[in-house]
SENUBA-12770 format. One record per residue (C-alpha): x, y, z; residue number from 1; residue in one letter; chain. Coordinates in pm, whole numbers, plus 50000, padded with zeros to 5 digits. Layout:
// residues N
X | Y | Z | NUM | A | A
...
***
This chain:
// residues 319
96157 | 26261 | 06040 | 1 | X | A
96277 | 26417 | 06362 | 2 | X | A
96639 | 26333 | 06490 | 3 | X | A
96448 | 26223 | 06835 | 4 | X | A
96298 | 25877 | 06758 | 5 | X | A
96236 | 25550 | 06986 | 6 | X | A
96336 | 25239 | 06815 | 7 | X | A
96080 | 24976 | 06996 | 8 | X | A
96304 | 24714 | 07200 | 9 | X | A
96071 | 24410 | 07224 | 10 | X | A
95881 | 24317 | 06907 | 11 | X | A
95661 | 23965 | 07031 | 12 | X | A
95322 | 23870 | 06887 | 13 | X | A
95004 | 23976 | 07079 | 14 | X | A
94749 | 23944 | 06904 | 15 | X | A
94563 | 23802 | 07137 | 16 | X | A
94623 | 23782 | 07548 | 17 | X | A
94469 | 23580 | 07760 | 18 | X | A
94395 | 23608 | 08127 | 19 | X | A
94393 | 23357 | 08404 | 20 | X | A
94345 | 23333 | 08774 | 21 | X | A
94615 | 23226 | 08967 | 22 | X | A
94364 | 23089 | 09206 | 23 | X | A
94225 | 22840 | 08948 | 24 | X | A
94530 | 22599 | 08840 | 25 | X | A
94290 | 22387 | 08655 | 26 | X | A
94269 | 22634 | 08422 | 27 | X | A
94646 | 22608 | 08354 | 28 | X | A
94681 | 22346 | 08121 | 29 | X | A
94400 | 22427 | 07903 | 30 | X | A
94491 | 22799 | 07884 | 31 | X | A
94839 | 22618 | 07716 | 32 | X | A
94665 | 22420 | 07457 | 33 | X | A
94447 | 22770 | 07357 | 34 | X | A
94683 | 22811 | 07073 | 35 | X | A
94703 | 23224 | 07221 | 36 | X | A
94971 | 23435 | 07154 | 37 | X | A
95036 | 23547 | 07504 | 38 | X | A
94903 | 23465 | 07852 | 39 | X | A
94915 | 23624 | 08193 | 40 | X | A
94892 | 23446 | 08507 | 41 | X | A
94636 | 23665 | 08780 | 42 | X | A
94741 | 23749 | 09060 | 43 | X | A
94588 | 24029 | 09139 | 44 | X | A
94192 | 24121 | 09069 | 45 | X | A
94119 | 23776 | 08954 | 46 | X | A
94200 | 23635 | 09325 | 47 | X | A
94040 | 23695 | 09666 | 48 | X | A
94211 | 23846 | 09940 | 49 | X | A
94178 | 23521 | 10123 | 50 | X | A
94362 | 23320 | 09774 | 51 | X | A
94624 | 23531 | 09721 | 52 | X | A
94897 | 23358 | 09862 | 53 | X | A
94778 | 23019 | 09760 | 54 | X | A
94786 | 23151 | 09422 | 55 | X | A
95147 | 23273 | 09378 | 56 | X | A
95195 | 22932 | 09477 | 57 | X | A
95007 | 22783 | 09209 | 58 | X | A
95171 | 23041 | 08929 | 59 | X | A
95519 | 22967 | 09032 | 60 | X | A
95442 | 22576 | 08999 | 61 | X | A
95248 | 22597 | 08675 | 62 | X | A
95581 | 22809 | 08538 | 63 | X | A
95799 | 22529 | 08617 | 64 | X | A
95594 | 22290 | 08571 | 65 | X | A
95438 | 22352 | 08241 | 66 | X | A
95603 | 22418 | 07890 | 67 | X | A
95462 | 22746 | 07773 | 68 | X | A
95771 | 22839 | 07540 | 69 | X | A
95686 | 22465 | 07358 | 70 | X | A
95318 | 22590 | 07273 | 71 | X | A
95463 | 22951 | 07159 | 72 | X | A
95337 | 23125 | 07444 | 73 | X | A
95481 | 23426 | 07576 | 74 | X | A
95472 | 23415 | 07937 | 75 | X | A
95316 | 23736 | 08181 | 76 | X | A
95263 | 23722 | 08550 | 77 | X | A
95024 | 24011 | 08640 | 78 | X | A
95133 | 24105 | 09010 | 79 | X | A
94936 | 24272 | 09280 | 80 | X | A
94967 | 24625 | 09303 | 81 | X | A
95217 | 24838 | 09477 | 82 | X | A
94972 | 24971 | 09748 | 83 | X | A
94916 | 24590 | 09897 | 84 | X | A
95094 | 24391 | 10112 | 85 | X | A
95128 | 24139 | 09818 | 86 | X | A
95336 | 24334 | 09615 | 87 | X | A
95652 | 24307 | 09698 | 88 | X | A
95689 | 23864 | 09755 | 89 | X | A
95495 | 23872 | 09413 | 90 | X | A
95814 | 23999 | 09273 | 91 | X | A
96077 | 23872 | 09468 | 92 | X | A
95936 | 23530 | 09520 | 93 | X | A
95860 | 23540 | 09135 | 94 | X | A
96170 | 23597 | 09072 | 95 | X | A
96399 | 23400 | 09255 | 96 | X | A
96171 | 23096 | 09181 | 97 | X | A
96081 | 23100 | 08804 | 98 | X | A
96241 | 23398 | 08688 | 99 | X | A
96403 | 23235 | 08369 | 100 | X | A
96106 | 23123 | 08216 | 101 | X | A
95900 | 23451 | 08294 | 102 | X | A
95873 | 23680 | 07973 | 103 | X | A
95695 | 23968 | 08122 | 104 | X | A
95611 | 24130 | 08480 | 105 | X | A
95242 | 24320 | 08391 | 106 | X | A
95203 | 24607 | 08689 | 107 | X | A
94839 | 24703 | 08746 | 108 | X | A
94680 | 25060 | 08788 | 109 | X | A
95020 | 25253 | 08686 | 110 | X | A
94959 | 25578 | 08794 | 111 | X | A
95309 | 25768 | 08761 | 112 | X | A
95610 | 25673 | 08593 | 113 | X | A
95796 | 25563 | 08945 | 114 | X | A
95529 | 25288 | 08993 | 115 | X | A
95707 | 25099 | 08687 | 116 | X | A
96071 | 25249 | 08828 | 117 | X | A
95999 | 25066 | 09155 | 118 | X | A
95949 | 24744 | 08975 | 119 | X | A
96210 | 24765 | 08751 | 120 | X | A
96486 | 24854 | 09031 | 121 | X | A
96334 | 24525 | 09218 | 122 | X | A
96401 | 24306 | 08855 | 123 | X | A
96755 | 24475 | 08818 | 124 | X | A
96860 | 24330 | 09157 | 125 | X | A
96686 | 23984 | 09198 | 126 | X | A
96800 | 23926 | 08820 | 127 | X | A
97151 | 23989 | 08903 | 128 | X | A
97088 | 23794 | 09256 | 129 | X | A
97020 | 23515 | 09090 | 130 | X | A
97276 | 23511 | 08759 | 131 | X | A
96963 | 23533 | 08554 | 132 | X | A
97049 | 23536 | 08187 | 133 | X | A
96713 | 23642 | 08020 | 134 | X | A
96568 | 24056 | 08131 | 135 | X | A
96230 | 24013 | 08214 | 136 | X | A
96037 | 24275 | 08046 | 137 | X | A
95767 | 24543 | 08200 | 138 | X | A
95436 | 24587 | 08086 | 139 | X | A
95193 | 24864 | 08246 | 140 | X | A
94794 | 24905 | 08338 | 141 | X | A
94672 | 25210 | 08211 | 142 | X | A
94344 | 25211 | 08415 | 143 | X | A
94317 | 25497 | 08636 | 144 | X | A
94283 | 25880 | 08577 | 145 | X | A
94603 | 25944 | 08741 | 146 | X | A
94746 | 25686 | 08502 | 147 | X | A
94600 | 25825 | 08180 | 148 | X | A
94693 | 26187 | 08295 | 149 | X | A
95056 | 26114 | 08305 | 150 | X | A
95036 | 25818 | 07975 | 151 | X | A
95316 | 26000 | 07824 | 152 | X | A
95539 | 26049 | 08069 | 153 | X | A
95532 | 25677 | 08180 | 154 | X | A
95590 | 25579 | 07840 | 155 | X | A
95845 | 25862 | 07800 | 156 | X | A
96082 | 25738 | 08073 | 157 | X | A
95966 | 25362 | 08064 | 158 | X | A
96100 | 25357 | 07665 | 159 | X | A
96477 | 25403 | 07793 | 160 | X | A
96431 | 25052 | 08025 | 161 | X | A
96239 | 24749 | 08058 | 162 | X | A
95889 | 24885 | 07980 | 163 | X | A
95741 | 24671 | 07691 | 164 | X | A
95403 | 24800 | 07659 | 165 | X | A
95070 | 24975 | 07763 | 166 | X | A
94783 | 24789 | 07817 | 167 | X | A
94415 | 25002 | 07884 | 168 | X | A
94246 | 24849 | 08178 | 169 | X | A
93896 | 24948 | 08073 | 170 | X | A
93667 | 24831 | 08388 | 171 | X | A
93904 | 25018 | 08644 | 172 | X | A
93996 | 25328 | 08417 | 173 | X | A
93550 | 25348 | 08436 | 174 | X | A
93539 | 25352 | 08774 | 175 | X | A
93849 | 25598 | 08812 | 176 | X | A
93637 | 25829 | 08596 | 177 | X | A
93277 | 25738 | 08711 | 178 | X | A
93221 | 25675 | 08389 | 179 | X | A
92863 | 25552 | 08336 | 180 | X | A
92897 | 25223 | 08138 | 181 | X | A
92684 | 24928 | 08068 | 182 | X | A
92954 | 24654 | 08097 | 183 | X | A
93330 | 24554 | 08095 | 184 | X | A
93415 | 24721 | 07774 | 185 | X | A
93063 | 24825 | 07625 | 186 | X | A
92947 | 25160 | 07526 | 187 | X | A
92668 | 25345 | 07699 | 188 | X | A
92433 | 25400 | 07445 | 189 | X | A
92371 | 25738 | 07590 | 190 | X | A
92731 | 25871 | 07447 | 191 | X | A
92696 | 25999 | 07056 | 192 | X | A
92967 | 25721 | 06963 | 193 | X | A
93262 | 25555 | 07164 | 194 | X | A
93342 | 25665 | 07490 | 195 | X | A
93677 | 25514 | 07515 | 196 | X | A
93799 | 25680 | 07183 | 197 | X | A
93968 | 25944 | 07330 | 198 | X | A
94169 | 25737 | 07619 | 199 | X | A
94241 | 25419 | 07379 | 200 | X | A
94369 | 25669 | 07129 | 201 | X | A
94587 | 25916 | 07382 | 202 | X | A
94716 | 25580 | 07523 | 203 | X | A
94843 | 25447 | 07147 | 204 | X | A
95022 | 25790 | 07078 | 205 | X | A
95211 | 25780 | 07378 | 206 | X | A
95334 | 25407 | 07297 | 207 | X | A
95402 | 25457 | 06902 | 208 | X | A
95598 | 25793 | 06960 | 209 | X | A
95829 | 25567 | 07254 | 210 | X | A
95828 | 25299 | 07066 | 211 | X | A
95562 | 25040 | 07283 | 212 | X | A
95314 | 24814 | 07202 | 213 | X | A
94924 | 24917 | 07305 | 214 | X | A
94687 | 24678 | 07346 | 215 | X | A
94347 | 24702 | 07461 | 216 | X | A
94227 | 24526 | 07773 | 217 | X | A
93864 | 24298 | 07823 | 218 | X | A
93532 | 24318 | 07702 | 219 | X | A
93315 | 24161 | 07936 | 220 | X | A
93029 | 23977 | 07811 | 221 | X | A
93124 | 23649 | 07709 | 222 | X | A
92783 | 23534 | 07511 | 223 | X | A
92864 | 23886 | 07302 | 224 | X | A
93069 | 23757 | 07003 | 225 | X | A
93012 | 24065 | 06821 | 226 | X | A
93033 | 24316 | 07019 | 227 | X | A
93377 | 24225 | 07107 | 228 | X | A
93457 | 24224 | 06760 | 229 | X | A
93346 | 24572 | 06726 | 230 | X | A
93588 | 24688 | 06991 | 231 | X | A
93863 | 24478 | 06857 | 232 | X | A
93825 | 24648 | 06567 | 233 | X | A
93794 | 24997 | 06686 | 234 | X | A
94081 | 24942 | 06862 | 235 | X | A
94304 | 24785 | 06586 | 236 | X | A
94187 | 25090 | 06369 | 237 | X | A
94309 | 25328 | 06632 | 238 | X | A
94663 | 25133 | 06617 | 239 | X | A
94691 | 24820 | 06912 | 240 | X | A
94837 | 24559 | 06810 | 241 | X | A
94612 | 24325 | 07056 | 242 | X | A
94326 | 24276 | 07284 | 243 | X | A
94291 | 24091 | 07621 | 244 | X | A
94017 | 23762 | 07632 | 245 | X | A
93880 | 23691 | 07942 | 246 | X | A
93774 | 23350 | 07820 | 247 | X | A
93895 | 23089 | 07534 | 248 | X | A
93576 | 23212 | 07319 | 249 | X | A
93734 | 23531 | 07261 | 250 | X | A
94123 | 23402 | 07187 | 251 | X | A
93947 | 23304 | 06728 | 252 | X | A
93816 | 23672 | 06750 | 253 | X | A
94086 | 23857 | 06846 | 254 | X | A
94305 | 23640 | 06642 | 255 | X | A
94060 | 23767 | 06344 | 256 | X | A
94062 | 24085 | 06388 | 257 | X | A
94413 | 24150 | 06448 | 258 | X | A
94536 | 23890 | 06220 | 259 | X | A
94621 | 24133 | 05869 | 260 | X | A
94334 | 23988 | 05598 | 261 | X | A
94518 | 23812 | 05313 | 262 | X | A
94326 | 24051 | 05074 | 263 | X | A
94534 | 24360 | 05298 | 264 | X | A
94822 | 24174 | 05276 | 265 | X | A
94873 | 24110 | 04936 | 266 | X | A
94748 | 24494 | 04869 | 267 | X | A
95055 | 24638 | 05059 | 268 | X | A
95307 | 24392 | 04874 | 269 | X | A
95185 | 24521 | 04554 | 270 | X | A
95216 | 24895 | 04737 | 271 | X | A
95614 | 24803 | 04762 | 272 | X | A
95682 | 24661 | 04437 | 273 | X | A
95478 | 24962 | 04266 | 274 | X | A
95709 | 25190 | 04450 | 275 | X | A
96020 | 24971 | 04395 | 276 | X | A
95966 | 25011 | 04015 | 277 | X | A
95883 | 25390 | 04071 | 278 | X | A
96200 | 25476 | 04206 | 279 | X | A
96437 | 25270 | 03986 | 280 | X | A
96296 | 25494 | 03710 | 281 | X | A
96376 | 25765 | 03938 | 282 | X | A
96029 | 25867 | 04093 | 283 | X | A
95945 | 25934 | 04469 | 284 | X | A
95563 | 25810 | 04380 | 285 | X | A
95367 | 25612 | 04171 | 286 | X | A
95008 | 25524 | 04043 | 287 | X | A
94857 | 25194 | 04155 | 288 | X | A
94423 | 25118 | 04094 | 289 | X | A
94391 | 25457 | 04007 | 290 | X | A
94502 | 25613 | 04304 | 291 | X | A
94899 | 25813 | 04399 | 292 | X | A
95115 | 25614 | 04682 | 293 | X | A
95409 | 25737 | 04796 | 294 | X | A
95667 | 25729 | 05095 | 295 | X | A
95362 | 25728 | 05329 | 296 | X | A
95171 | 25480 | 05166 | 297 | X | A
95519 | 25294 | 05197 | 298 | X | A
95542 | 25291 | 05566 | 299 | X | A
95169 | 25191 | 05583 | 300 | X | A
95258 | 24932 | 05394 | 301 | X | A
95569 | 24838 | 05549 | 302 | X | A
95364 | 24781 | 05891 | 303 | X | A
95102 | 24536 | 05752 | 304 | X | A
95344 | 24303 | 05556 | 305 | X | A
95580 | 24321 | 05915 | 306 | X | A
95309 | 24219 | 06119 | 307 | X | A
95219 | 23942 | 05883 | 308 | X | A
95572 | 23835 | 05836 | 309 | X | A
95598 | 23786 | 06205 | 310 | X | A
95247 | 23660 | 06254 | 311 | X | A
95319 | 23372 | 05972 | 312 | X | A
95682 | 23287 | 06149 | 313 | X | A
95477 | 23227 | 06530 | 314 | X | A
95280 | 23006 | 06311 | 315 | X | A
95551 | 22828 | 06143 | 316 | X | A
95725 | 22794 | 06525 | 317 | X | A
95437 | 22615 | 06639 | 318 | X | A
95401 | 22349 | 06382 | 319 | X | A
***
């Protein structure tokens, strides 16, 4: 291994994150009793022009008011983005209202590293403003070109602070490219395979080698079970740890798909032990259903019974 490695800060759950508006606080309570991993509060392309205020209001109030860390949620407020006049009260009134129960601050359409810089100076200030105890983390939209273009130096430089993880914004990051798509999330049938490969993929590199968690963003047809499966599961295959759900229909799938099959599970754990006894008898590898494992099949290992372990203890939290 190289000398040069990024230990990952932040370990949390996220399977599964769900979004919802800031302008719709009836919507609060029953996002809580989802049983979801993580949830972020919209205020930014979920709310009108005309709501937006309205809405900070009702986020602020529904953090106070409501007991997310109870239910096992972890906690996101997606804020408008830095070229509005929102921006900047998002933050501060965020902040200096309900920032001790806020787990994350999730910045939309990061184009350059100094987007997530700006946001994290703001945090460093109003947290120490306000004798705040708990560091609100960072995450970060990857949904423009401009964004993708620089992934790796915005996870290079966010690694060494508050940034958390990389989320792709698929519906934005189209119309950045002029993609031609058929929905939120869907593949043009036109393309020889799947036309957000390359971007979901580029984006996971950058976060594994700074040591962030990617996730993959929506999939817009709700009455299309399957097809959000499928891109769950390309994505989990390609290495994020999670996928947004635009609707409670979506929170079982993702759950699925990026909960570790028992059958996977129990397969690594006999991976381990198979090595274990290897290298008491002084062997780097070993023979297991016919086929060699070694220090690589090790680390593979290593990730599925981790993300099980901590899967199981969320689950044990919430009983």
């Amino acid at each position: 291994m190289s000398h040069t490695l990024y230990e990952a800060s932040v370990q949390r759950v996220q399977r599964c994150e769900l979004a919802v508006p800031g302008s719709n606080p009836g919507m609060f309570e029953k996002a809580l009793k989802s049983g979801v991993d993580f949830i972020f509060l919209d205020l930014e392309d979920a709310v009108a022009p005309d709501d937006k205020l309205q809405a900070r209001k009702n986020v602020i109030e529904a953090i106070n008011d409501l007991d997310w860390k109870g239910h096992g949620i972890t906690l996101s407020v997606r804020i408008n983005g830095l070229d509005t006049q929102y921006m900047v009260r998002d933050v501060v009134d965020l902040v200096e209202q309900a920032g001790s129960k806020i787990d994350t601050i999730l910045i939309p359409k990061v184009g350059v590293y100094s987007d997530v810089y700006m946001v994290e100076a703001m945090l460093n200030q109003l947290e120490m403003q306000q004798g705040l105890k708990n560091k609100i983390g960072i995450e970060a939209l990857i949904e423009t070109a401009l964004g993708m273009a620089n992934v790796e130096d915005i996870a290079r430089n966010g690694a060494s602070g508050r940034l958390e993880a990389l989320h792709f914004g698929v519906a934005d990051y189209a119309a950045s490219n002029r993609a031609r798509t058929t929905n939120i999330g869907g593949l043009n049938p036109d393309y020889p395979g799947d036309q957000w490969h390359a971007a979901i993929s580029r984006m996971t590199v950058a976060c594994r080698a700074f040591g962030l968690r990617p996730i993959d963003g929506p999939f817009g047809d709700i009455k299309d079970p399957e097809g959000y499966k499928m891109a769950a599961r390309r994505a989990a295959a390609l290495g994020c740890e999670g996928k947004w759900a635009i609707h409670p229909s979506q929170i079982e799938l993702a759950n699925e798909v990026f909960t570790p099959p028992a059958a996977e599970v129990e397969k690594a754990q006999r991976i381990l032990a198979a090595l274990k006894e290897a290298a008491a008898q002084g062997k780097g590898a070993a023979a297991l259903d016919g086929r060699l494992i070694d220090a690589a099949s090790e680390r593979m290992a290593n990730n599925v019974v981790r993300a099980a372990e901590a899967i199981a203890a969320k689950a044990n939290i919430n009983k």
